[in-house]
C-alpha positions in Angstrom: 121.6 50.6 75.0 118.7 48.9 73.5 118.1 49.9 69.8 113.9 50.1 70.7 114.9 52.4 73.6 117.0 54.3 71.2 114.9 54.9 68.6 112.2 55.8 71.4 114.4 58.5 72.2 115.6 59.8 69.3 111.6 59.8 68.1 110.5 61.5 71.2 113.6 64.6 70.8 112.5 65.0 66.9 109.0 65.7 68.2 109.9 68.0 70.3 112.3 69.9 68.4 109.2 70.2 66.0 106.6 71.0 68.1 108.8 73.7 70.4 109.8 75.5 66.9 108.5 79.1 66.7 106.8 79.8 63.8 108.4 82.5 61.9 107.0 85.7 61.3 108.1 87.4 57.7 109.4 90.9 59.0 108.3 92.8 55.7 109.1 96.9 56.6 111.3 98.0 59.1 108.3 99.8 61.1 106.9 96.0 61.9 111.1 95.2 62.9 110.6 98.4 65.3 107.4 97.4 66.5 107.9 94.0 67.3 111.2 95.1 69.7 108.3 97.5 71.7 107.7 95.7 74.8 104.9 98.3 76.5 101.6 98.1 75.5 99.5 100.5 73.4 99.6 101.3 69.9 102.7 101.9 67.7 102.1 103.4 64.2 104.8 103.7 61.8 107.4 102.4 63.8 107.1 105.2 66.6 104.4 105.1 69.8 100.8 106.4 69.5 99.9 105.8 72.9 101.8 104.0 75.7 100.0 102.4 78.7 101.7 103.7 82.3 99.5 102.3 84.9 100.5 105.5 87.2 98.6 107.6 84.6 96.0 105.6 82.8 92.9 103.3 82.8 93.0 99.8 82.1 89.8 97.7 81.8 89.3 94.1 80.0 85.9 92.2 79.1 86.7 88.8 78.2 83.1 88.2 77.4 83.3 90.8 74.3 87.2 89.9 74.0 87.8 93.6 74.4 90.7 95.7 75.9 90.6 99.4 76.3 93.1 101.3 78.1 92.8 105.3 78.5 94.4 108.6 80.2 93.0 109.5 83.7 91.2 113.3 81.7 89.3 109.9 78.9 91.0 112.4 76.1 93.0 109.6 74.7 91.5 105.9 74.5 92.5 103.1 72.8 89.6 99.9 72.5 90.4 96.8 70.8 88.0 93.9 70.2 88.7 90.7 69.0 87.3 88.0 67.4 88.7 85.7 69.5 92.3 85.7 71.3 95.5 84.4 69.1 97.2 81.3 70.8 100.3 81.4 68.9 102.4 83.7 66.3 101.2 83.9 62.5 97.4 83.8 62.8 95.3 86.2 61.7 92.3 87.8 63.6 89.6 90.2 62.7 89.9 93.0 65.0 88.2 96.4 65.2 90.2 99.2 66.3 89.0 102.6 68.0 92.2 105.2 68.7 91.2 108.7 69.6 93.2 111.5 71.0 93.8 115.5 70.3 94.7 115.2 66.8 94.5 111.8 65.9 92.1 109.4 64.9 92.3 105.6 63.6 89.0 103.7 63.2 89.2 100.4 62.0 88.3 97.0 61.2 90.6 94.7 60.0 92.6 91.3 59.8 95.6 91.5 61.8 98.3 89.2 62.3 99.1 88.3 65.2 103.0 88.6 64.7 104.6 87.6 68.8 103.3 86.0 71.7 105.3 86.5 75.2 104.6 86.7 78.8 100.8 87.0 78.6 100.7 89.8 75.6 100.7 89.7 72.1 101.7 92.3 69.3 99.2 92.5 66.8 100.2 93.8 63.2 98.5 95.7 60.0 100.7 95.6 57.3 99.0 98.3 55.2 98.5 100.8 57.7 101.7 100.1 59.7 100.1 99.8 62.8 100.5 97.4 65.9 99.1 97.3 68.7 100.4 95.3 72.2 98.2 93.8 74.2 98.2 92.2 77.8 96.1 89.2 77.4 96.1 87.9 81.1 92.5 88.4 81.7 91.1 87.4 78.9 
């Protein structure tokens, strides 16, 4: 084999190894280890489920011109409303976000930075640190 046309090669699989690396995502608490093994969206608090969407029972809308996502219950007495500064691409950046949870008992107002701590199949699991809360997020139409 040529020694150009190796080196070629053995330059192009270093790049990719290095581009296609994940970036890693320090797992501080184990309510963030909990969180980031939830797959459904809604928000998770300490580790346990707030408020889970289920598309036979609740409300989904997106506005990708205010970068917001609100999903509720069918009765509007539970409603969880997200809006972003701007959609994460990738794993480890940091957004500002502002949060609105309400339901019988419960409410979480909020504007924060939140990392943005995993990125698969078009959602992403946002996560606050000091109030141990995440939220998941289907991103497809924004």
């Amino acid at each position: 084999m040529n020694t150009k046309l190796l080196a070629i090669l053995l330059l192009t699989a270093a790049l990719c190894a290095v581009s296609c690396r994940e970036r890693y995502i320090e797992i501080d608490s184990m309510e963030k280890e909990m969180f980031l093994k939830e797959t459904e969206e809604g928000i998770y608090k300490e580790g346990r489920p707030l408020f889970k969407y289920k598309e036979s029972h609740h409300q989904k809308a997106l506005n990708p011109k205010r970068i917001q996502y609100r999903i509720q219950t069918d009765e509007q007495d539970t409603c969880l409303n997200v809006t972003m500064e701007a959609v994460p691409g990738s794993a480890g950046l940091h957004i500002t976000t502002s949060i609105d949870y309400r339901s019988p008992g419960e409410l979480i107002s909020s504007m924060s930075h939140l990392e943005c701590s995993r990125v698969a199949d078009d959602k992403i699991w946002l996560w606050n640190s000091g109030s141990l809360t995440g939220v998941i997020l289907d991103i497809s139409g924004l």
